[in-house]
mmCIF file as gemmi writes it, N, C-alpha and C atoms, coordinates in Angstrom:
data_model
loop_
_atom_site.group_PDB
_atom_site.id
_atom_site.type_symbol
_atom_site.label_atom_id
_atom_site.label_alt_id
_atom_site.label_comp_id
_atom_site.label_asym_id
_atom_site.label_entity_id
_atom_site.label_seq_id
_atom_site.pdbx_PDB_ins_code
_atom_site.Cartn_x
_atom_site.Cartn_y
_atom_site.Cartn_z
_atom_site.occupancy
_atom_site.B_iso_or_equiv
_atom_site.pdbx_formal_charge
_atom_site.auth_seq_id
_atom_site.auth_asym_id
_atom_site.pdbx_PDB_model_num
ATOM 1 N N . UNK Axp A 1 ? 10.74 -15.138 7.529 1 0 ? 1 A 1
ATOM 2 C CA . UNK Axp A 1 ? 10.561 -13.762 7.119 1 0 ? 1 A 1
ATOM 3 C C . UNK Axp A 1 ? 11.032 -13.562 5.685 1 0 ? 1 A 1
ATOM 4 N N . UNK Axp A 2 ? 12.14 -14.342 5.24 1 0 ? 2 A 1
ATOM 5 C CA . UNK Axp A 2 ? 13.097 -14.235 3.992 1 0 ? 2 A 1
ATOM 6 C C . UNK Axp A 2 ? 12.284 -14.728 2.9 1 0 ? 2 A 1
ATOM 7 N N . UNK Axp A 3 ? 11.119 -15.623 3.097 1 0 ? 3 A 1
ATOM 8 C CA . UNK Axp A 3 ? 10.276 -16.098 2.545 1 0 ? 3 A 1
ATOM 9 C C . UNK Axp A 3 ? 9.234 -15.427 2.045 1 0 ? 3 A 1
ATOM 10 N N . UNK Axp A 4 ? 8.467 -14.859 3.219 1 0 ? 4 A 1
ATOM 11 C CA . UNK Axp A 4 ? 7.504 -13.757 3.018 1 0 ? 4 A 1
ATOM 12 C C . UNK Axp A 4 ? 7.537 -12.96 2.219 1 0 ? 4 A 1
ATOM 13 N N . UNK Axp A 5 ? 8.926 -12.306 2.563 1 0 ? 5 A 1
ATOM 14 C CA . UNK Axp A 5 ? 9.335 -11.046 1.612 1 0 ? 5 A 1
ATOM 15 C C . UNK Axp A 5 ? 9.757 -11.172 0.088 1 0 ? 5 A 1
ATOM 16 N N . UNK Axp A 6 ? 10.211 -12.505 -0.12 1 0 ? 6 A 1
ATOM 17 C CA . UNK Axp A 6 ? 10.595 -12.894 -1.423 1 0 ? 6 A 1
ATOM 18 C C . UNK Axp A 6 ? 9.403 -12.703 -2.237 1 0 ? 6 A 1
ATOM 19 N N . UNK Axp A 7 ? 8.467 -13.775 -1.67 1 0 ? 7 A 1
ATOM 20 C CA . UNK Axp A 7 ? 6.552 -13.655 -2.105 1 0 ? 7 A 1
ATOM 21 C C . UNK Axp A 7 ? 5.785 -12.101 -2.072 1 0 ? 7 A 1
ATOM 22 N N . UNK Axp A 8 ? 6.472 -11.113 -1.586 1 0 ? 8 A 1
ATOM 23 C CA . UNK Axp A 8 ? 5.783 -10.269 -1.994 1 0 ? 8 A 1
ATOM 24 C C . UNK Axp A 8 ? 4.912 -9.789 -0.761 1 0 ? 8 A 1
ATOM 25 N N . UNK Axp A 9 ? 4.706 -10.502 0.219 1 0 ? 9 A 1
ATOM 26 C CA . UNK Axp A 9 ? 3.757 -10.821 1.684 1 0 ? 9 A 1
ATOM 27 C C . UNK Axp A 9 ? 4.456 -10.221 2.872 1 0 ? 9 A 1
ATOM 28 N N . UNK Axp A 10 ? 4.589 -8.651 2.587 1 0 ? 10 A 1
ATOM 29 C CA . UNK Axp A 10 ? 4.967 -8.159 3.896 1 0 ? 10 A 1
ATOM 30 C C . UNK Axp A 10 ? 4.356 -8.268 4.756 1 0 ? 10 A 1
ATOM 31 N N . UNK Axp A 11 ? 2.657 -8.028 4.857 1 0 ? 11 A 1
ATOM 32 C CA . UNK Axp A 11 ? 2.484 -7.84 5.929 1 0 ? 11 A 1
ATOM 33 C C . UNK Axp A 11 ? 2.856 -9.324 6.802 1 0 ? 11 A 1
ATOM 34 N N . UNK Axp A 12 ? 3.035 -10.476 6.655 1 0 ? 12 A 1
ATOM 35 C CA . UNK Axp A 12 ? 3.019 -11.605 7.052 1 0 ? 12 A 1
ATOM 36 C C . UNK Axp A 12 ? 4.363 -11.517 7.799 1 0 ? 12 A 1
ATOM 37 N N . UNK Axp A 13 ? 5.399 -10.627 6.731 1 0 ? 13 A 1
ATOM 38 C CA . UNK Axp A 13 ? 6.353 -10.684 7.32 1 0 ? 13 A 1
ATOM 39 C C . UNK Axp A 13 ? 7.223 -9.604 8.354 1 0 ? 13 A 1
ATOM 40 N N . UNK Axp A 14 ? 6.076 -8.682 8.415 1 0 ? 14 A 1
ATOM 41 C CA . UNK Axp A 14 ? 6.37 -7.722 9.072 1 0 ? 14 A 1
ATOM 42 C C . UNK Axp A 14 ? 5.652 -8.479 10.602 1 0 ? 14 A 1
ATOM 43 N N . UNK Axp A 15 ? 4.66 -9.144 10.522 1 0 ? 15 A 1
ATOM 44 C CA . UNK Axp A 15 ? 4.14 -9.814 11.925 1 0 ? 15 A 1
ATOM 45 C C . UNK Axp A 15 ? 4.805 -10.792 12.439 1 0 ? 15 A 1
ATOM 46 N N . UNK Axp A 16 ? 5.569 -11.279 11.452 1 0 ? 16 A 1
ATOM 47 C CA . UNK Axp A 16 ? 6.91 -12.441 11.719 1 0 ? 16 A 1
ATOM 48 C C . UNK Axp A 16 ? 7.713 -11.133 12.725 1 0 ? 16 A 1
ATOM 49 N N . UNK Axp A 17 ? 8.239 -10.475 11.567 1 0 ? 17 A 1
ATOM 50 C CA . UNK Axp A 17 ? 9.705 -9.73 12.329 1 0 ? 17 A 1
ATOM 51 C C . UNK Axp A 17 ? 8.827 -8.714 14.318 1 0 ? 17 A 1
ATOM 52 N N . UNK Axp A 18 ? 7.734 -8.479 14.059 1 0 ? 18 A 1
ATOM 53 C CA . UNK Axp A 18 ? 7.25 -7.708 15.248 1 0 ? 18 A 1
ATOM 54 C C . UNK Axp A 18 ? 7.131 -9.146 16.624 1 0 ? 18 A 1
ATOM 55 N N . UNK Axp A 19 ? 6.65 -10.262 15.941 1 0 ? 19 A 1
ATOM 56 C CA . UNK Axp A 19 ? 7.036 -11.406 17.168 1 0 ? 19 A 1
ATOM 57 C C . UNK Axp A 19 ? 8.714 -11.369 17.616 1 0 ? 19 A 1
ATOM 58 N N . UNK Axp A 20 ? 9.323 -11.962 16.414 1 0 ? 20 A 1
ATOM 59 C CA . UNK Axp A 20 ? 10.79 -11.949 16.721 1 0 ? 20 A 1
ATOM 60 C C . UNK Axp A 20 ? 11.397 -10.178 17.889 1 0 ? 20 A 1
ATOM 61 N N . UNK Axp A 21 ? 10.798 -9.151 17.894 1 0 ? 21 A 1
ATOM 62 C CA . UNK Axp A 21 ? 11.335 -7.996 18.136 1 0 ? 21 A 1
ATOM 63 C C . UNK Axp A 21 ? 10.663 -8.321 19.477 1 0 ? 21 A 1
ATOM 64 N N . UNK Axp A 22 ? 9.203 -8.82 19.707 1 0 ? 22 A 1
ATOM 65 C CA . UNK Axp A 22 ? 9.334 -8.935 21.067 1 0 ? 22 A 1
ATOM 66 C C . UNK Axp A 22 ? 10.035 -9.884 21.738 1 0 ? 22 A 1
ATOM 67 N N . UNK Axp A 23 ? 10.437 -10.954 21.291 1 0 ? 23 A 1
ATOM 68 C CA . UNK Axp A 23 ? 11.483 -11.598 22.102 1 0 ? 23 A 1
ATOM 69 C C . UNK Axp A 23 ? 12.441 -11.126 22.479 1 0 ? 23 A 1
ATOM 70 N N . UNK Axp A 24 ? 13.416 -10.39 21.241 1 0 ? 24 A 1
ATOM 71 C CA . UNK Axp A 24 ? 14.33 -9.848 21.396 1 0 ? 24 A 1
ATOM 72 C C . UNK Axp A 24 ? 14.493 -8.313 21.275 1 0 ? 24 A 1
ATOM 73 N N . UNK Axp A 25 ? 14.038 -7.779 21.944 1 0 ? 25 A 1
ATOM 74 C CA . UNK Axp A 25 ? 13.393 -6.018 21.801 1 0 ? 25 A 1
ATOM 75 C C . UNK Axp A 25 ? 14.7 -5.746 21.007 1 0 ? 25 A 1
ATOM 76 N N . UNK Axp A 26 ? 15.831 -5.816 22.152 1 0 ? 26 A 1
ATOM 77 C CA . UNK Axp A 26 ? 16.947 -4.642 21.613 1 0 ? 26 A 1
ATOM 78 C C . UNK Axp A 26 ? 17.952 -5.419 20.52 1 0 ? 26 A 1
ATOM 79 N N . UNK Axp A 27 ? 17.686 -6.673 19.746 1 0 ? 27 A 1
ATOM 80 C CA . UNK Axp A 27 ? 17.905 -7.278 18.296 1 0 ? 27 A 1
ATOM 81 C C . UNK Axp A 27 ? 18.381 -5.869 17.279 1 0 ? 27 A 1
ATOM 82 N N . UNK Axp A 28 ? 19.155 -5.531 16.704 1 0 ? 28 A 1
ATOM 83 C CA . UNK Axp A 28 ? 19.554 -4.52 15.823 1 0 ? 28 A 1
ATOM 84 C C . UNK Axp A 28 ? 19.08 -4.711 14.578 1 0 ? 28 A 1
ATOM 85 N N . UNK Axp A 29 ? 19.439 -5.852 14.651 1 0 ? 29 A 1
ATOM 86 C CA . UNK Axp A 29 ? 18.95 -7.136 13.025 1 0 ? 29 A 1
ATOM 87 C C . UNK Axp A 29 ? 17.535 -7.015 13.007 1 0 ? 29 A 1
ATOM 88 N N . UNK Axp A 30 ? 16.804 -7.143 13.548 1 0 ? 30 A 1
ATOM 89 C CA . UNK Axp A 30 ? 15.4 -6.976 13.936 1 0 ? 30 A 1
ATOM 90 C C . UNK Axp A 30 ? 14.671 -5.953 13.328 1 0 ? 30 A 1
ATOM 91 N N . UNK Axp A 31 ? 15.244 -4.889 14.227 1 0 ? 31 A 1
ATOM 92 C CA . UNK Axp A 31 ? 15.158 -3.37 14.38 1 0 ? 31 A 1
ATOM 93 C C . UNK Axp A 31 ? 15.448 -3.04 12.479 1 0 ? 31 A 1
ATOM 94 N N . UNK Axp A 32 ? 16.015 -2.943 12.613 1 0 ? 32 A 1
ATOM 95 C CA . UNK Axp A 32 ? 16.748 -2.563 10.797 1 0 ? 32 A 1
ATOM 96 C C . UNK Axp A 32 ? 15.656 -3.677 9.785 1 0 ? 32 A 1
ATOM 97 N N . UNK Axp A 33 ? 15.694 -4.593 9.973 1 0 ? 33 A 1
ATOM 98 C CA . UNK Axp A 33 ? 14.683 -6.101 8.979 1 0 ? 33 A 1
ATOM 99 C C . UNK Axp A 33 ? 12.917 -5.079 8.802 1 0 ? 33 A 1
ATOM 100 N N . UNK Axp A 34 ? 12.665 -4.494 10.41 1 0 ? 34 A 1
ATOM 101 C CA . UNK Axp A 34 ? 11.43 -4.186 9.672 1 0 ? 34 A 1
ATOM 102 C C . UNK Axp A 34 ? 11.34 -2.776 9.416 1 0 ? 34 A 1
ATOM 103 N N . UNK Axp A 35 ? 12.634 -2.217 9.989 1 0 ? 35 A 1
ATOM 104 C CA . UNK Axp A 35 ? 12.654 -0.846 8.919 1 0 ? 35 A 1
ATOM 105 C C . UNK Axp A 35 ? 12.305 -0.673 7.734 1 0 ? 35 A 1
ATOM 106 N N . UNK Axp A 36 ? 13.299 -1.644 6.9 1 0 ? 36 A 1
ATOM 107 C CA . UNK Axp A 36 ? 13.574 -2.102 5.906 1 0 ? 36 A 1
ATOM 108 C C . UNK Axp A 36 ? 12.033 -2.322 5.365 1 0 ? 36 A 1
ATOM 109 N N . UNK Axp A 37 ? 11.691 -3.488 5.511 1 0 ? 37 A 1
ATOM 110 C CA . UNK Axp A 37 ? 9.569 -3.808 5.499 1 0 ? 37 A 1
ATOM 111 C C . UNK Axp A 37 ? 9.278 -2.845 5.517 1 0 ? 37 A 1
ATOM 112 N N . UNK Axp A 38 ? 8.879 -2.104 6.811 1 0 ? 38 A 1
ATOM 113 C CA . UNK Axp A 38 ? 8.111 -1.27 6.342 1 0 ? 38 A 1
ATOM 114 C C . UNK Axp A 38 ? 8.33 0.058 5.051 1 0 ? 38 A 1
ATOM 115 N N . UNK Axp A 39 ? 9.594 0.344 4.826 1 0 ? 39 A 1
ATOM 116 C CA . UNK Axp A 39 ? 9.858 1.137 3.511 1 0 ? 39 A 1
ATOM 117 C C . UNK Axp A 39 ? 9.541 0.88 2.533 1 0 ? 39 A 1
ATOM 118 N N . UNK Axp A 40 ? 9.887 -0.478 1.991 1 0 ? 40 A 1
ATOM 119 C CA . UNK Axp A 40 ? 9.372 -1.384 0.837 1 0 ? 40 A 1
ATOM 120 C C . UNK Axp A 40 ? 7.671 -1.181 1.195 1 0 ? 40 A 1
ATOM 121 N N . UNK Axp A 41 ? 6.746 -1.321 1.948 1 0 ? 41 A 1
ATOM 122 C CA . UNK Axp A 41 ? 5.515 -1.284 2.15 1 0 ? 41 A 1
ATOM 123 C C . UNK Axp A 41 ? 5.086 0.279 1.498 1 0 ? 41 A 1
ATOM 124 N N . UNK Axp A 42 ? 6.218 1.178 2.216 1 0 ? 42 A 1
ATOM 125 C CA . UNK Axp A 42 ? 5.685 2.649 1.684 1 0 ? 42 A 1
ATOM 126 C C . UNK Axp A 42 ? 5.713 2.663 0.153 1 0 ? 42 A 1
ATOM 127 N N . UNK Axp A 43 ? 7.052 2.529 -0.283 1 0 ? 43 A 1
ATOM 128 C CA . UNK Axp A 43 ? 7.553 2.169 -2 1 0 ? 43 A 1
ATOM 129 C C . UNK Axp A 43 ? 6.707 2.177 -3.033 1 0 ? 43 A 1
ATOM 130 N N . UNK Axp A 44 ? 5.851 0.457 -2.211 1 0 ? 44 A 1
ATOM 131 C CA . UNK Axp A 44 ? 4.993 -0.517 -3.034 1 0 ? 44 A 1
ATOM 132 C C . UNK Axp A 44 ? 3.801 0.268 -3.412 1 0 ? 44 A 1
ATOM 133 N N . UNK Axp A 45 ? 3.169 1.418 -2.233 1 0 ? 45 A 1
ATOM 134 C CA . UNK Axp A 45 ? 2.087 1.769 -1.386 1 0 ? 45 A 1
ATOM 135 C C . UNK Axp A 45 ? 2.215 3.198 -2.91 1 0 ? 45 A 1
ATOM 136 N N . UNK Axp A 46 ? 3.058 3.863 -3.016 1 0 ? 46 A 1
ATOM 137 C CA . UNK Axp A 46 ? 3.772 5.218 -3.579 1 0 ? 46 A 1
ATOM 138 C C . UNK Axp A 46 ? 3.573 4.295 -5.339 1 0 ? 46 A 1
ATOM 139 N N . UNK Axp A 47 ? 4.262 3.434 -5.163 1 0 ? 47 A 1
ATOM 140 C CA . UNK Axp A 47 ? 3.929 3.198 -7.382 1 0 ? 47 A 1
ATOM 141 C C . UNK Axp A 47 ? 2.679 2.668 -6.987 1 0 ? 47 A 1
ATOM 142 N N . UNK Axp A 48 ? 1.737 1.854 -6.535 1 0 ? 48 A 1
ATOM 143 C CA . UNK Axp A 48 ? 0.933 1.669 -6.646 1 0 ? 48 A 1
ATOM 144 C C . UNK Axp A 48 ? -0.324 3.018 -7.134 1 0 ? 48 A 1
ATOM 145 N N . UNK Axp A 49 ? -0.18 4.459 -6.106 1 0 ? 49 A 1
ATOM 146 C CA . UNK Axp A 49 ? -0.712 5.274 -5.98 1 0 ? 49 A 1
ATOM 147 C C . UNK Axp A 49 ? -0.57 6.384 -7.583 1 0 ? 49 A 1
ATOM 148 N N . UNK Axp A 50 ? 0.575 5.947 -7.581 1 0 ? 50 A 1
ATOM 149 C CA . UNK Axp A 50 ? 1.083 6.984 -9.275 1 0 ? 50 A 1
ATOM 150 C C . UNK Axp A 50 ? 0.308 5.977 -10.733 1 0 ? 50 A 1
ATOM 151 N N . UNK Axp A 51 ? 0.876 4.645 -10.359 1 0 ? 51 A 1
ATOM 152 C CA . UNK Axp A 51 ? -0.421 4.13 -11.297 1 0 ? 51 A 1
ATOM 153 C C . UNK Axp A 51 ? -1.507 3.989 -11.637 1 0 ? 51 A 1
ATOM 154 N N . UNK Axp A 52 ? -2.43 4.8 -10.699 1 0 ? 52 A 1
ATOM 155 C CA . UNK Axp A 52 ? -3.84 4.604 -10.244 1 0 ? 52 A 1
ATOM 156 C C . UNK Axp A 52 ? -4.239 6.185 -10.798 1 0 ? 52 A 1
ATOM 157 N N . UNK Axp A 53 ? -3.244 7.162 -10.672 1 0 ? 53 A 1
ATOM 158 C CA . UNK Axp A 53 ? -3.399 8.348 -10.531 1 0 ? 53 A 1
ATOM 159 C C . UNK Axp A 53 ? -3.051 8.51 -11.939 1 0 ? 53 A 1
ATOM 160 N N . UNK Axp A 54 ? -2.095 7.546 -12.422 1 0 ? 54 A 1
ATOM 161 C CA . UNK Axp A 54 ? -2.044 7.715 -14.35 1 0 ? 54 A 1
ATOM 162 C C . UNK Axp A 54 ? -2.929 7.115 -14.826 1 0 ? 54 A 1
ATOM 163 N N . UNK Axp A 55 ? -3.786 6.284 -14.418 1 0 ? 55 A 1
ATOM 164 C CA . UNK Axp A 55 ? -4.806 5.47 -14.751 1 0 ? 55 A 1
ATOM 165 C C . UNK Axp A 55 ? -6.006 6.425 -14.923 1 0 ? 55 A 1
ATOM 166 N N . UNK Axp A 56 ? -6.406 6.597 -13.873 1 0 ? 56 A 1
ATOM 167 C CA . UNK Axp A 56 ? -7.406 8.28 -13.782 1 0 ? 56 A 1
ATOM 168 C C . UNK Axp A 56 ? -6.92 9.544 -14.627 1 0 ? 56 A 1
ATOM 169 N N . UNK Axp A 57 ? -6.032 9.533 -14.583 1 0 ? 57 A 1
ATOM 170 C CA . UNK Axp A 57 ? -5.941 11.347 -15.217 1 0 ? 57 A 1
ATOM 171 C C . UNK Axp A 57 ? -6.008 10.871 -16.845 1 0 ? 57 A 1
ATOM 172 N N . UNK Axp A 58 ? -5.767 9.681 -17.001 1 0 ? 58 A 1
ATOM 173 C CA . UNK Axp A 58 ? -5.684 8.829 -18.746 1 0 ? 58 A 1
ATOM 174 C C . UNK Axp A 58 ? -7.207 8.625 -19.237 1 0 ? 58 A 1
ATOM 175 N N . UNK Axp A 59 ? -7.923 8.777 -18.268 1 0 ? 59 A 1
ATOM 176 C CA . UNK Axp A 59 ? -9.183 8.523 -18.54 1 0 ? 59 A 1
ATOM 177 C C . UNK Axp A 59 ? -10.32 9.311 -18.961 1 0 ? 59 A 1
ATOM 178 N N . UNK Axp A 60 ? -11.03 9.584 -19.738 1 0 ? 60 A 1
ATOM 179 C CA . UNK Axp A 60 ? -11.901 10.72 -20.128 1 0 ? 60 A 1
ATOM 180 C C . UNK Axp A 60 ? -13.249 10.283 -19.342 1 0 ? 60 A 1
ATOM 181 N N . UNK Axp A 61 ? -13.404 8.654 -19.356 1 0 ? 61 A 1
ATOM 182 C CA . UNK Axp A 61 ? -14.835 8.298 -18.949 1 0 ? 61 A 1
ATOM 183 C C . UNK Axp A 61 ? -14.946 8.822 -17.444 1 0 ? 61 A 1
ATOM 184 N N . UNK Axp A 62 ? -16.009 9.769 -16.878 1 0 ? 62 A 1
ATOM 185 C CA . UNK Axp A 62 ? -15.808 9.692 -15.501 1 0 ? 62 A 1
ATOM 186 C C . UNK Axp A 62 ? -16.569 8.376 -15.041 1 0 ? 62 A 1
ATOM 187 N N . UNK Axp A 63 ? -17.343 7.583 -15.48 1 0 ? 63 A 1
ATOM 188 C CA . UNK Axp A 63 ? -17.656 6.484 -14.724 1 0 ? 63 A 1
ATOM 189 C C . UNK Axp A 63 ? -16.592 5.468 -14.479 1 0 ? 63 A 1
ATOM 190 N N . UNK Axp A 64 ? -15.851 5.802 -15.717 1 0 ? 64 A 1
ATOM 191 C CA . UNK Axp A 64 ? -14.536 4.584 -15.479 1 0 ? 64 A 1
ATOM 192 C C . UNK Axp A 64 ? -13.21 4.451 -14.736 1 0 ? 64 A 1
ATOM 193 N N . UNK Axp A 65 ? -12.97 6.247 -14.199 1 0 ? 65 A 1
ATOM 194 C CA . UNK Axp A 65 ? -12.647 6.514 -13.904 1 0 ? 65 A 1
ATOM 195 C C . UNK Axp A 65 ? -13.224 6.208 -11.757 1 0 ? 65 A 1
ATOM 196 N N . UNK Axp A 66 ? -14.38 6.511 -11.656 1 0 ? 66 A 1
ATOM 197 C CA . UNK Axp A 66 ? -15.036 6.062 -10.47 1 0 ? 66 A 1
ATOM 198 C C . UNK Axp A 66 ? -14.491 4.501 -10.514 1 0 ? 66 A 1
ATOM 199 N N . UNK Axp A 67 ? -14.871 3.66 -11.518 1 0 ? 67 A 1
ATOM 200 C CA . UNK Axp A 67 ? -14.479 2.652 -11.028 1 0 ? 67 A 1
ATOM 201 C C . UNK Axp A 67 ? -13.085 1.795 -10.52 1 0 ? 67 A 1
ATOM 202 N N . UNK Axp A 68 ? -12.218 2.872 -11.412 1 0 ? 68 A 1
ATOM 203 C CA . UNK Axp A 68 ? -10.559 2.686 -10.891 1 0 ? 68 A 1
ATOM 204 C C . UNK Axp A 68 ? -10.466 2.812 -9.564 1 0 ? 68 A 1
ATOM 205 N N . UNK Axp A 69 ? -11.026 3.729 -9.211 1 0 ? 69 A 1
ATOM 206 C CA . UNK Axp A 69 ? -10.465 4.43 -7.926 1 0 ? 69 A 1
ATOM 207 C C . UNK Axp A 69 ? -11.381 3.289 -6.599 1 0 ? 69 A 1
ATOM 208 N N . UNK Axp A 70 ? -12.177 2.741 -7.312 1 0 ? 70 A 1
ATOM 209 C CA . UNK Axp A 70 ? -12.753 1.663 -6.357 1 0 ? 70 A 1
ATOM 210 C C . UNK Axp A 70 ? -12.206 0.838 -6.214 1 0 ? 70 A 1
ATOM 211 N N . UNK Axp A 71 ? -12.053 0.224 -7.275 1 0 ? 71 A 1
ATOM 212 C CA . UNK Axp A 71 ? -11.196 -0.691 -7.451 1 0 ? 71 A 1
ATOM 213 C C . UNK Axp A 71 ? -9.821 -0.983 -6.564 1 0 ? 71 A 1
ATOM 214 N N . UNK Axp A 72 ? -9.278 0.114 -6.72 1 0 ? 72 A 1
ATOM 215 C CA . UNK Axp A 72 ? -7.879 0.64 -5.294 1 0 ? 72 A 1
ATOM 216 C C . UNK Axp A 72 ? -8.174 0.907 -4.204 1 0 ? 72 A 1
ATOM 217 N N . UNK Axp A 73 ? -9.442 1.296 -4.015 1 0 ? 73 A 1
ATOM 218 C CA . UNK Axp A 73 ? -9.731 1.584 -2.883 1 0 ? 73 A 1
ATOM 219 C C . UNK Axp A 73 ? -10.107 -0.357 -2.06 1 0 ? 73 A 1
ATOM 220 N N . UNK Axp A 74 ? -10.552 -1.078 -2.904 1 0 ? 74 A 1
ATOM 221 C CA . UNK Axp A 74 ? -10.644 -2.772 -2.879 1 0 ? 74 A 1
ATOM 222 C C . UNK Axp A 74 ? -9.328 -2.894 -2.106 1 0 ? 74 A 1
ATOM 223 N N . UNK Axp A 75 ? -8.465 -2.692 -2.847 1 0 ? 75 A 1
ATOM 224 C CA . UNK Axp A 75 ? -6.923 -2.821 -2.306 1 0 ? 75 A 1
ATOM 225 C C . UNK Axp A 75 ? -5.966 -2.649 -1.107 1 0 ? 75 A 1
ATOM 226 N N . UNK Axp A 76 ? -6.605 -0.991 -1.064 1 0 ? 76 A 1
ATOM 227 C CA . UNK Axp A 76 ? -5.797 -0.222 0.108 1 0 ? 76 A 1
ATOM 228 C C . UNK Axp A 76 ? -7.123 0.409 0.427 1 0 ? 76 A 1
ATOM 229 N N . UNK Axp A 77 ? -7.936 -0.086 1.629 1 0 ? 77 A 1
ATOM 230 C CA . UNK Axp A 77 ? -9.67 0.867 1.51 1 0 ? 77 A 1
ATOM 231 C C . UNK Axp A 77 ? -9.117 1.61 2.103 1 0 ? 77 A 1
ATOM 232 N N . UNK Axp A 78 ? -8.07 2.021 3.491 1 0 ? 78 A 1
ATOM 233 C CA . UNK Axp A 78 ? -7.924 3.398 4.394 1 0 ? 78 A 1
ATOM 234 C C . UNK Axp A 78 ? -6.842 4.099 3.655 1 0 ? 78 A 1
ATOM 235 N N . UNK Axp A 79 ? -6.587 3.908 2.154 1 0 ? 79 A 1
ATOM 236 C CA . UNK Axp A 79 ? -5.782 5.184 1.715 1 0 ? 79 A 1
ATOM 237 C C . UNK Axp A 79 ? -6.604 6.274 1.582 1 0 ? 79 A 1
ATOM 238 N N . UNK Axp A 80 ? -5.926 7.445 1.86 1 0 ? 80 A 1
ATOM 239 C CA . UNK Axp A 80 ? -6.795 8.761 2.116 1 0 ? 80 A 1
ATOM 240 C C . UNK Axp A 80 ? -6.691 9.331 0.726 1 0 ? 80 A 1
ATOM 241 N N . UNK Axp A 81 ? -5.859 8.697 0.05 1 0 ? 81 A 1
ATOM 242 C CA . UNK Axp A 81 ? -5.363 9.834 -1.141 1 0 ? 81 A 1
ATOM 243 C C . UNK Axp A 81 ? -6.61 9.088 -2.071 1 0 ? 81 A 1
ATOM 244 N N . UNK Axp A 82 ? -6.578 7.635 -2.17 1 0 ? 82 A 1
ATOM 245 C CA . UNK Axp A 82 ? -7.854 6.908 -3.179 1 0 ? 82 A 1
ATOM 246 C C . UNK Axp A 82 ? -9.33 7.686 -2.783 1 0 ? 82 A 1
ATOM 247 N N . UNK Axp A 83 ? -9.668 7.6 -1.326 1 0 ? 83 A 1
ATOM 248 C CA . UNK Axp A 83 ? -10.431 8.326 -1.158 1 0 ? 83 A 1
ATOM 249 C C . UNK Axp A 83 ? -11.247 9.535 -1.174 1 0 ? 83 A 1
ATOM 250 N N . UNK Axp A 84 ? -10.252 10.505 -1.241 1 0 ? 84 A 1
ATOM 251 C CA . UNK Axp A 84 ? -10.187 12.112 -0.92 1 0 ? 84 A 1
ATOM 252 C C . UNK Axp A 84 ? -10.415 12.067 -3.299 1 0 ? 84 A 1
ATOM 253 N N . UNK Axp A 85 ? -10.022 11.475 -3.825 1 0 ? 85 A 1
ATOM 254 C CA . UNK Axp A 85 ? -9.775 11.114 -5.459 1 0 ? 85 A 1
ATOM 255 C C . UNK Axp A 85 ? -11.194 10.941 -5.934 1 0 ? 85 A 1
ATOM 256 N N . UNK Axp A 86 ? -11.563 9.656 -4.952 1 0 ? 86 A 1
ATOM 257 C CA . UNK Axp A 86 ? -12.847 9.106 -5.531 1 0 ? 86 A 1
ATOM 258 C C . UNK Axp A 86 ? -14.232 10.426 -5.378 1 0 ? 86 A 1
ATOM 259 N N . UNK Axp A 87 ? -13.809 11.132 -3.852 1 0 ? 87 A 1
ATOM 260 C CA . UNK Axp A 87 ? -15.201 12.293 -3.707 1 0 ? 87 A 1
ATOM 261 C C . UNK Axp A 87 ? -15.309 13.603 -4.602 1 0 ? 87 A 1
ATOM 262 N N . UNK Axp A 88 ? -14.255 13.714 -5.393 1 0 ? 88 A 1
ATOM 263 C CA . UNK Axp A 88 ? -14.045 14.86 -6.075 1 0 ? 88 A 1
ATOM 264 C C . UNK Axp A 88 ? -13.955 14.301 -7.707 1 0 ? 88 A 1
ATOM 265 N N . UNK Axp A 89 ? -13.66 12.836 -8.095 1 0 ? 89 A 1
ATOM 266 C CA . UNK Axp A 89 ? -14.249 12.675 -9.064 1 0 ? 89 A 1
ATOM 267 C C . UNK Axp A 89 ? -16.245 12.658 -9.241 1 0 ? 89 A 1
ATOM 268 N N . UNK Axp A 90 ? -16.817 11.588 -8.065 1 0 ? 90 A 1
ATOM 269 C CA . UNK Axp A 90 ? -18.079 11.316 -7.98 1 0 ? 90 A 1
ATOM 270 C C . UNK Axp A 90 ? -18.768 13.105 -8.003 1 0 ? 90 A 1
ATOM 271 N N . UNK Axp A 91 ? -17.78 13.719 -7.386 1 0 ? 91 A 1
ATOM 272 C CA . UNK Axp A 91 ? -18.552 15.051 -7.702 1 0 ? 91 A 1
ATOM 273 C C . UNK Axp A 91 ? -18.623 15.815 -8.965 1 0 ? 91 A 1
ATOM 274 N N . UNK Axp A 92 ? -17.871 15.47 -9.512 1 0 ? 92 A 1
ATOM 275 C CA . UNK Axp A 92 ? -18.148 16.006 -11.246 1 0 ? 92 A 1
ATOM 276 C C . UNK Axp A 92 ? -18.766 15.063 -12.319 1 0 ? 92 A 1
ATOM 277 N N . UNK Axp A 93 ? -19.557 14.038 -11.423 1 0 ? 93 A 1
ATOM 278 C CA . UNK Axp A 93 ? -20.636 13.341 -12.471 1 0 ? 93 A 1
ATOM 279 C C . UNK Axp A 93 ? -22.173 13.86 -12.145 1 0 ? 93 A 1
């Protein structure tokens, strides 16, 4: 798991720590390890979203702007916020 997370590869290591939790459901260490994961996931999830969103609002081109938001959407396709971004830019071209 210590590995995963070093690399950057939560989700790998969040499926590590969810095996380990079913072995050991009531593990504290466990319990807390993918707390922990999953916060860092939100974190990562949150600057990712502000850079994308300074990326766009920096932008005058609206085509280039469409293509940022695809681009993230490549990344994270079920974020709602890239999404809900991309239909209200495509609508002012």
């Amino acid at each position: 798991m210590c590995k995963h997370r070093a690399d950057g590869n939560l989700n790998n290591a969040l499926l590590l720590c969810d095996t380990w939790i079913s072995k050991y459901p009531n593990n504290a260490l466990f319990q807390a390890l993918k707390f922990d994961l999953e916060e860092q996931k939100r974190q990562e999830l949150s600057a990712f979203v502000a850079t994308v969103d300074r990326q766009v609002e920096g932008e005058p081109d609206l085509d280039t702007r469409v293509g940022i938001l695809k681009e993230a959407l490549k990344v994270h396709p079920d974020e709602v916020h890239f999404q809900r971004a991309l239909r209200l830019v495509e609508g002012q071209t």
